[in-house]
Each structure stands twice: as structure tokens, then as C-alpha cells.
C-alpha positions as CSV (number, residue, x, y, z in Angstrom):
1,X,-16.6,-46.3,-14.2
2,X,-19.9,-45.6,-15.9
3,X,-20.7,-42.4,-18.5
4,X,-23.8,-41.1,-19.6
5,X,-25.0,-41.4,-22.8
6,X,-24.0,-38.2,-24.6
7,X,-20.6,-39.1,-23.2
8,X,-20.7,-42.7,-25.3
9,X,-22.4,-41.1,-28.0
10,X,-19.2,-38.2,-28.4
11,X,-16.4,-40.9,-28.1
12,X,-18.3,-43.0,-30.9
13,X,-18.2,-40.1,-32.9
14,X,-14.6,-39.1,-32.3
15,X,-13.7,-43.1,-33.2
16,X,-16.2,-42.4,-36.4
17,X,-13.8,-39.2,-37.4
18,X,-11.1,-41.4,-36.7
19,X,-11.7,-43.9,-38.9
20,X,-13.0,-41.7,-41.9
21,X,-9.9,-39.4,-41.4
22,X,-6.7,-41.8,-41.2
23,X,-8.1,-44.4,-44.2
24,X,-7.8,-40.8,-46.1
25,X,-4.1,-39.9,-44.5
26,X,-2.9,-43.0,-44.9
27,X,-4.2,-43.0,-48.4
28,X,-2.2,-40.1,-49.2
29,X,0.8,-40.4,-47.6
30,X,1.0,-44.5,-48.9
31,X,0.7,-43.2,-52.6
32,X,3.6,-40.9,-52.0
33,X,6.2,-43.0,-50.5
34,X,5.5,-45.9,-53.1
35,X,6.1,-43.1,-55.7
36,X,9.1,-42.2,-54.5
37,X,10.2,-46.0,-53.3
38,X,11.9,-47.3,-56.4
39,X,10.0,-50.5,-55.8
40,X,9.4,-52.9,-58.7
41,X,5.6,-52.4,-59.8
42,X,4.5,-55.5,-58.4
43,X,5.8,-54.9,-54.9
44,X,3.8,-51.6,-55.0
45,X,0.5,-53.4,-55.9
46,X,1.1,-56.3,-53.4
47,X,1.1,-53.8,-50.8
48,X,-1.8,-51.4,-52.2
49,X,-3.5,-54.3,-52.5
50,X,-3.4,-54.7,-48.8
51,X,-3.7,-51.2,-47.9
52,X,-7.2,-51.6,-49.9
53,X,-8.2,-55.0,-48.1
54,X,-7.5,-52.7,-44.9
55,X,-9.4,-49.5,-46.0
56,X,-11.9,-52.4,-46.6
57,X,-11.9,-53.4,-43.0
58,X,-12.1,-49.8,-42.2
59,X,-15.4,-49.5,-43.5
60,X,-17.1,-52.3,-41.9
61,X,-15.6,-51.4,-38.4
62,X,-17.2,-47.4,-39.1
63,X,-20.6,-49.1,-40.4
64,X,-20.4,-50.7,-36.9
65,X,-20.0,-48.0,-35.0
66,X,-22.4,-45.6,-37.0
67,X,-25.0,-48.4,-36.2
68,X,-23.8,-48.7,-32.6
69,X,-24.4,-45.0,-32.6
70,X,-27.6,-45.5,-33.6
71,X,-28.7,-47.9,-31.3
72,X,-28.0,-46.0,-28.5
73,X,-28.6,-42.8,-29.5
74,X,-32.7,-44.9,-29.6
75,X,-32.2,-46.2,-26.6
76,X,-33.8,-45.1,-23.2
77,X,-31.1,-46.0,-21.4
78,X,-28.6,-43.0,-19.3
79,X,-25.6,-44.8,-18.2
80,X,-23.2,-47.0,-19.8
């Protein structure tokens, strides 16, 4: 199954507001629930302190795309 370029080029984007939106959902609702937990204060910054490696890791994976979008947004080529 092949696509045309405007057709990669809209499911990068779509994985681009993806990633920018759930780091930001996740965000929120992680902060609530460890308000509300009743966990000891170091259990809450073991596990922010993993939420931030991953929002980490979500950052490099949308620089990725972005410059995968930009790549073939350059490129001459129709169909992927």
C-alpha cells in the first residue's frame, strides 16, 4: 500500500499533535492523582522523576518526526 506525500506529511503531523498533546494530558492528570495518592513524598518523586525521563523521550521522538517532516516535505519524491 503506497500514499502520496501530502498523505505522509498529514499522518506526521497528526503523530506531531500527538505527542505535544498527551506529554501535556498526562502531565496534568499525573500531578492530580499523586496529589490526591497519599503516597510518601519520595514515592511521588521516584515516579515524576520517570514521568520527566519520559516527557524527555517525548521530545526527541517529536524532534524526529518534525525533521522527518521536513525532509520529505523537500523531497521530490510522490509516493511513499
Amino acid at each position: 500500500m503506497s500514499m502520496t506525500k501530502e498523505e505522509l506529511l498529514k499522518v506526521i503531523d497528526d503523530a506531531i499533535d500527538l505527542e505535544e498533546r498527551s506529554i501535556r494530558i498526562y502531565r496534568k492528570h499525573l500531578d492530580t492523582a499523586l496529589f490526591w495518592s497519599g503516597l510518601p513524598e519520595l514515592k511521588r518523586d521516584q515516579i515524576n522523576m520517570h514521568f520527566n525521563f519520559l516527557a524527555t523521550e517525548s521530545s526527541k521522538h517529536w524532534a524526529k518526526l518534525a525533521a522527518l517532516r521536513k525532509k520529505i516535505e523537500k523531497g521530490g519524491k510522490d509516493v511513499y
